[in-house]
N, C-alpha and C positions, 0 to 999 in steps of 0.2 A: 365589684368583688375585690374583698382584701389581696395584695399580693401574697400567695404560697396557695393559695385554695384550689379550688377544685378548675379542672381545665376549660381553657375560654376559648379554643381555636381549634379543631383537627386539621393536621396540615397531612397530604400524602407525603411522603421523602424516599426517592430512591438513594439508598445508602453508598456508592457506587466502593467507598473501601471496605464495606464488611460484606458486601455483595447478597444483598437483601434488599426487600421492596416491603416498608413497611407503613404503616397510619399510625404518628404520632399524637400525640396527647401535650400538648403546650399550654404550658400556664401561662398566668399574665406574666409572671415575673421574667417567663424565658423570654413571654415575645417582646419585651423593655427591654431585657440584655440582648436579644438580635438587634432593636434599633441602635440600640445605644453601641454596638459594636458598627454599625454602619456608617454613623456619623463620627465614629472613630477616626482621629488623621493617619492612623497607621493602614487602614484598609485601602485597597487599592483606589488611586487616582480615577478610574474606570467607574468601580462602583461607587463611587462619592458622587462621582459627577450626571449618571447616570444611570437610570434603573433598567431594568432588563427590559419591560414593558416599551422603554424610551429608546433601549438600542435597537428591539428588532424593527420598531418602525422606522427610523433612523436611516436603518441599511435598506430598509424596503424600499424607503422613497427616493433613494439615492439609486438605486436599482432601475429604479422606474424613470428617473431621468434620460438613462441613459448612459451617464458617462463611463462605464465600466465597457460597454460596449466598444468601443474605441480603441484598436490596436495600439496606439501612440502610449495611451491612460496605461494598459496593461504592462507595457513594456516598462515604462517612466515606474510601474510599484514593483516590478522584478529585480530591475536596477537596485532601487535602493535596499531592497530586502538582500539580495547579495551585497550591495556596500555594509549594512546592520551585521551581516557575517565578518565581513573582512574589517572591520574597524573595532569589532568589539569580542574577535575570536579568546582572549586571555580570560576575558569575566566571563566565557562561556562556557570554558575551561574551568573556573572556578564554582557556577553552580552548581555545575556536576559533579564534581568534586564535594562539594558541602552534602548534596542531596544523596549521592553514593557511594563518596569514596572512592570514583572511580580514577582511573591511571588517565597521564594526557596524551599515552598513545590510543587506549583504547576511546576514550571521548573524540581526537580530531579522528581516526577511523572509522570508526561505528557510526558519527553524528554528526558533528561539524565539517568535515570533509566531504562525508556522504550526502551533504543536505546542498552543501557547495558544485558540488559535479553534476547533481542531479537540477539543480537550477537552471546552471551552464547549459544542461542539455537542454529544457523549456525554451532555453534566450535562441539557440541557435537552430531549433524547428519552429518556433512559434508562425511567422510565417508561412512556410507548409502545412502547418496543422492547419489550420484557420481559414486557411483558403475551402468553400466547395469543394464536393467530390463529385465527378462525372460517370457513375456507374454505366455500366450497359445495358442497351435497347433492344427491346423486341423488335419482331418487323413490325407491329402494329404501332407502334411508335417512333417509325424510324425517320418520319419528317418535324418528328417535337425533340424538345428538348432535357434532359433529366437530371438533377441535381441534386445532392445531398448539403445543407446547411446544418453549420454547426453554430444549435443557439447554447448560451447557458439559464443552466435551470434556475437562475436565481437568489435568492438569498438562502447561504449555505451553510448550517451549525456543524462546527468540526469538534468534536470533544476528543481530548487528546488521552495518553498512556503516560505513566510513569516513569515506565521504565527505560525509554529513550523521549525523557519527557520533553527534549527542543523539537527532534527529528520528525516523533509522532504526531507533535500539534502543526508544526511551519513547513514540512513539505506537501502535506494536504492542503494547507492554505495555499501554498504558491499557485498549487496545480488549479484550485479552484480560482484564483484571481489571473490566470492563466487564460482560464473559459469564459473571463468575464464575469463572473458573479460576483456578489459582496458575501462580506465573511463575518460572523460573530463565532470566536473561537473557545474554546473551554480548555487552558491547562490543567491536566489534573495537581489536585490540593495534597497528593500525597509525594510529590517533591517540589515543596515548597520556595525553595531558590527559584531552580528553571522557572517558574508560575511566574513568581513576583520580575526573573529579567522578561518572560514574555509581555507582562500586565505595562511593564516601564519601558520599553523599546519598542514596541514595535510601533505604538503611536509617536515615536520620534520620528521615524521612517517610509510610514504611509497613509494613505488617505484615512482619517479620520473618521471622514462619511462612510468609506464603506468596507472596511474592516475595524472592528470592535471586537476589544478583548474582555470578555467575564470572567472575573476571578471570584474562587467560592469555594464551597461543598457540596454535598450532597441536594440541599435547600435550594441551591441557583440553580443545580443541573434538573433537579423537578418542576423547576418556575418555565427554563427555558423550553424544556418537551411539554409544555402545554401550552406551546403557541406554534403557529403554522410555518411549517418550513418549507423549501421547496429541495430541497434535498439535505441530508445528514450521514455526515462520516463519523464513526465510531470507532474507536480501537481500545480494546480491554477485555476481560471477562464474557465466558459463553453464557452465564447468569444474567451481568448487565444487558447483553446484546439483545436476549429476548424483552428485556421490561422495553430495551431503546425501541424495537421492534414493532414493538405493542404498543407505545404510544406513536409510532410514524404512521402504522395504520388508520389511528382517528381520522387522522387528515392525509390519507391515499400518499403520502411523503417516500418518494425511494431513499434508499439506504446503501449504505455502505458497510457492512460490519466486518471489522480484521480481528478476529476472535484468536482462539488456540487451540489446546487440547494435547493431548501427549503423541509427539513426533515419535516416532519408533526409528529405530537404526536395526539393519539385516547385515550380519557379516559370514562372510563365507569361506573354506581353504583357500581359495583363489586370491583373496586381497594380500595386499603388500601388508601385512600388518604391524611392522613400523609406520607405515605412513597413516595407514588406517587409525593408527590407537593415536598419532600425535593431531591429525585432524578431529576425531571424535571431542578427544579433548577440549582440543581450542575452542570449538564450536559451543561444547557444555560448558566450561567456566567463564568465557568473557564474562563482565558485567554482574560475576557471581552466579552464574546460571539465571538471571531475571532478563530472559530473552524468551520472547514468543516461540522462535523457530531452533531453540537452543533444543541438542538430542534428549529425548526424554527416557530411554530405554533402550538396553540393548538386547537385541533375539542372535543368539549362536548356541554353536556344540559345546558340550563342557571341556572340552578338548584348546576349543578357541578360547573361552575364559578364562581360564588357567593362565594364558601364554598373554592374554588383555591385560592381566595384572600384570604379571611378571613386569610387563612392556612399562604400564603407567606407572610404576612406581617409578619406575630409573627417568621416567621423562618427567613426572610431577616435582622431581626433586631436583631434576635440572633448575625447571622454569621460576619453582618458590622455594628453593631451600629447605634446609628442614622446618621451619616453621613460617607456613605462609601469610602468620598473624603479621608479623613484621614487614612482608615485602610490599611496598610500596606499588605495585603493578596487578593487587588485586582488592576486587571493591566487596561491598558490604553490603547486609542486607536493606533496604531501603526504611524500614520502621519496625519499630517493636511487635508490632501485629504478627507481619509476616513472619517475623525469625520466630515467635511462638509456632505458627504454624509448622515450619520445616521443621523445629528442634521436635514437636509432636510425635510427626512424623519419622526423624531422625533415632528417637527413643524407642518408637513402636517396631524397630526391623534394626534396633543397636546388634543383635545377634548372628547381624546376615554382613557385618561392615567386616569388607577387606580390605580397603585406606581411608583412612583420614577418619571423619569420626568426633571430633574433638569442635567446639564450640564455644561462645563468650557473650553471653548475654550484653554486658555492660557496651560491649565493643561492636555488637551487633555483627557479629564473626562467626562463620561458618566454614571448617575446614571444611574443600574440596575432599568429598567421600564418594566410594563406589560402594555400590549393596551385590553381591554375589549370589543364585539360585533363588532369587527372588519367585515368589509367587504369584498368581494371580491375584489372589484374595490378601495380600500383605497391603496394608493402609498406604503405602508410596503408590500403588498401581490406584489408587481410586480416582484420584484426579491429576490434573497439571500440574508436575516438583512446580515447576519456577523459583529452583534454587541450587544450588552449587551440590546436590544427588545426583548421582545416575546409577540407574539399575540393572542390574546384566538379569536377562531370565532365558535357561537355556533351552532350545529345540531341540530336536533332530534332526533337521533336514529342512528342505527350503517349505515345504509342501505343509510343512506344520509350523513355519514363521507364518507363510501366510493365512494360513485360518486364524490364527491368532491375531494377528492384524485387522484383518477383516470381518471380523467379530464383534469390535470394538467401532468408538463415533470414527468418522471419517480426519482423521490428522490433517492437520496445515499443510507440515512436508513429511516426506516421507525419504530415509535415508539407506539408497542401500551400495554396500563398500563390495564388490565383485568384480575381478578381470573377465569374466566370459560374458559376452554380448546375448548369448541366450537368456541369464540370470535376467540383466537388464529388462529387454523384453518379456519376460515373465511378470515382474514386477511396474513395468509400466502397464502392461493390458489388464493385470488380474488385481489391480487395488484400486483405488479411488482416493485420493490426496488433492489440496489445492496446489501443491510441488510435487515433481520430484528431482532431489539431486542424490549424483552416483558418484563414489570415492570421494566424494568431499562433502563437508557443511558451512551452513549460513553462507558462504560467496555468493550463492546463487543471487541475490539478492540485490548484488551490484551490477548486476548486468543488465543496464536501464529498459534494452528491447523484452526483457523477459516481465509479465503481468505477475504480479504478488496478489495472493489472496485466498480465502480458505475456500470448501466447501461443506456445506451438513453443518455439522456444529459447529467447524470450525472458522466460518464466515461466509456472508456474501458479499458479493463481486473483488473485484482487482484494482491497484495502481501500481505506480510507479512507471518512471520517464511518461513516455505521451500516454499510457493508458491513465495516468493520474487527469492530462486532460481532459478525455475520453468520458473516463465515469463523472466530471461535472458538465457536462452538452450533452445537452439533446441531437439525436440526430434527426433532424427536419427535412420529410422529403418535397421537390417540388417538381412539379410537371411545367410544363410551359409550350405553350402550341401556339401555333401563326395563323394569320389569316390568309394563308395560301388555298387555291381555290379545288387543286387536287386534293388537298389533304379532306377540306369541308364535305368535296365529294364523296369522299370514305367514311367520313362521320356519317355521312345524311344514310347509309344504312342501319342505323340506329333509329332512325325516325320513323316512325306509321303514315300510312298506313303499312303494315308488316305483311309480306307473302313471304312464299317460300323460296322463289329466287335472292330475294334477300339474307334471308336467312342463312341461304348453303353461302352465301359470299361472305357474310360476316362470320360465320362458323371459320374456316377455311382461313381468312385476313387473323382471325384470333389464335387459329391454332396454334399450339407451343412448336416451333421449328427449331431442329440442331443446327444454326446458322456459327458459319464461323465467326471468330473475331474478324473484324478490319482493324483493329486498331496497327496491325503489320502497313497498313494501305498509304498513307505518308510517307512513311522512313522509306519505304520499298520504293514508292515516286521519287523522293532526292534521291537516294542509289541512284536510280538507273538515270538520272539527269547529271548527278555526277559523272555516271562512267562514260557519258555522251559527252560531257563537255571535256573530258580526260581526252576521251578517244579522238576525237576534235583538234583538239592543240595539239599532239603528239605530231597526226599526221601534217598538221601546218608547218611546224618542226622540217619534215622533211621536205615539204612540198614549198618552201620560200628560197633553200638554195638550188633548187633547180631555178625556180625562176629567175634568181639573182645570177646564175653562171649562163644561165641563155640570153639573158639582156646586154652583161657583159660583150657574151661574143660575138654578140649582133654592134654594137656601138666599135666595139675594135677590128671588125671584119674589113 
């Protein structure tokens, strides 16, 4: 068939930037321009070398060797992915800068910092984690043995985010090469720097075999979800999370999905509200507002709005000047797509702006704007800003924040600014959030003990520090029994022929008992051997100068 004519291929494509799942129509001519893009020298190293088909087996049989297994292995690719950090922090500085525009306080804080501490913590549990767990025995198993192993699930598709496009793809990696698995990772193609330094380094720095980077669109990310995975991390779009959802299904594949959805913020008379409105802030503009857990909305009295302006203004123009276009400490919108979207947005509720406001196509520049008596039905409340807005829409009172709240998908986190500890407690028992943090935003997030992760729409499960290990192993339980001959005696009531004396004995050995712990049962034995050997020496102490002054006076008598 002539090139331009009628279509020779339907290919499925999940579109993951325009957040659509559609069946394309390819001509001959397109699928010539895909090869010919592929044997292209500018496409990545990875895919030249390599087809997807070739990577996922690649890491499977490397998997199945074995060597990732191997505490030494894991350590020896942690190492070096923190040396790739500390040797190459200035170019990592710089693709984020090309890809966002962002400041190099906010990049080493948010991401390269963030990715570095959280490693350090891996290097210096890994041992603890990895070790078996010795859960507690019934009495009916009180002469076996019981274990919890921690295997990994195998080979693991990480596809990454954008908008902290090093931190979102490579700390899920670590944590999965952590557990032992092998990694085929997916940078997203819509910040194109970070993609290409992860497609060119990280194969400087680690095995080969069993981590692989795919670099791509839409096209790879549909090739690789139609092959079997044995687990996949997601982070993006509550749109993409259900198609990733929906193809892990075919093949029974767990999941990880760190979606979003619109954070809400509750202020109340009791907060400090200088502090409140310079925290709100920081938390909504890093990174231009293209932050998952960045506040989406603010619920107060019109009383409190009022005084939220007042406040932002004199603090917005500390931080950027009169004109934030210039100041080198704030980023931009990541592509043209989005900034149509937000300016959409931004036009459709120009009536309700009480700062900022003002915009720049060319610049991909979005003043820092707040929207005032926002409504429910105004086009900002329909989905996730993911952008340098935020909305005030005022209550009356706490009782009608939270139905408002709770009305609405289940939020990532949930923000509320209040000095009274009742507040608190109201808002922790009566909403459902995958967070929540109080007088502050986004920190939460560096506090490695604490699990990250949504719920309902806005993800499933958690990472971060050991829980990143966690969601890649399995937890493997094991029994293990002796061939001791009281124990076999105990079994053999299980055996037939079956009466009733049997029976009341096995009932009874099975029944659930509130037995205490021993695990006090050791520590409690050296005590009291220590205060025995204490009590011991002390009185020898006194009990050698007598003897030494009686032998004395016996030789000089």
């Amino acid at each position: 068939m002539p090139l331009g004519e009628q279509a020779t291929e339907n290919i499925h494509i999940i579109d993951i930037e325009n957040n659509i799942d559609v069946t394309r129509n390819f001509t001959e001519a397109e699928i010539r321009q895909s090869v010919e893009e592929k044997s292209n020298p500018k496409v990545s190293a990875a895919s030249r070398e390599i087809s997807i088909e070739q990577a996922v087996q690649k890491v499977r049989e490397t998997y199945n060797s074995g060597v990732t297994r191997c505490l030494k292995w894991r350590r020896k690719q942690l190492r070096n992915l923190y040396r790739m950090y500390e040797e190459n922090a200035n170019l990592m500085l710089d693709v984020l800068y090309q890809d966002l525009r962002r400041s190099k306080t906010e990049s080493l804080l948010l991401e390269i910092d963030y990715m570095k501490n959280d490693l350090k913590h891996v290097l210096y549990n890994l041992d603890s984690w990895t070790k078996p767990e010795r859960p507690d025995r019934d009495f009916v198993n009180w002469l076996d043995q019981v274990f919890i192993y921690h295997d990994p699930y195998g080979v693991v598709l990480i596809i990454g985010a954008w908008n902290y496009p090093l931190a979102l793809s490579l700390l899920p990696m670590a944590g999965a090469i952590a557990a032992g698995n092998t990694v085929i990772v997916k940078p997203s193609e819509i910040s194109p720097a970070s993609a290409r330094f992860i497609v060119e380094y990280i194969p400087k720095y680690l095995d080969n075999d069993a981590v692989i980077i795919i670099e791509g669109g839409p096209q790879e990310t549909t090739k690789l979800l139609s092959h079997r995975f044995d687990y996949i991390f997601y982070t993006g779009s509550t749109n993409i999370g259900k198609i990733i959802y929906a193809s892990a299904a075919k093949h029974l594949t767990p999941v990880t999905l760190e979606l979003g959805g619109k954070s809400p913020v509750y202020i109340d008379d009791t907060a400090d509200l200088e502090m409140t409105v310079d925290r709100i802030l920081w938390g909504k503009f890093i990174n231009a507002g293209q932050t998952c857990i960045a506040p989406d909305y603010v619920l107060c009295t019109k009383e409190i709005q009022e005084k939220f302006i007042q406040k932002s203004k004199r603090i917005l123009k500390k931080w950027f000047g009169d004109d934030p276009q210039k100041t080198p400490d704030y980023s931009r919108i990541v592509n043209n797509r989005h900034f149509s979207r937000l300016q959409a947005v931004l036009d459709a509720s120009r009536h309700k702006i009480a700062i900022g406001g003002k915009y720049d196509p060319g610049d991909k520049f979005i003043d820092l704007t707040i929207l005032t008596n926002v409504d429910v039905n105004d086009k900002i409340m329909e989905d996730e800003i993911f952008g340098p807005l935020l909305a005030i829409c005022v209550v009356k009172d706490i009782n009608e924040a939270l139905k408002f709240i709770n009305e609405r998908g289940k939020p990532l986190v949930l923000y509320v600014f209040s000095s009274s500890e009742k507040v608190h407690k109201i808002f922790a028992s009566h909403t459902s959030s995958g967070s929540i943090c109080f007088n502050d935003t986004i920190v939460f997030t560096g506090v490695h003990t604490l699990p990250f992760g949504g719920v309902g729409s806005s993800g499933i499960g958690t990472y971060h520090g050991k829980m990143t290990y966690d969601t890649f192993t399995h937890r493997k339980s094991c029994l293990k029994r002796n061939f001791f001959s009281v124990g076999n005696k105990l079994s053999s009531l299980r055996n037939p022929p079956y009466n009733e004396w049997k029976l009341r004995v096995a009932r009874e050995v099975m029944r659930k008992k509130n037995i205490p712990s021993f695990d006090f049962f050791w520590p409690l034995i050296t005590f009291i051997i220590g205060c025995s050997i204490t009590y011991y020496m002390l009185n020898m102490q006194k009990v050698q100068p007598e003897v030494l002054n009686g032998t004395n006076s016996t030789i000089y008598s």
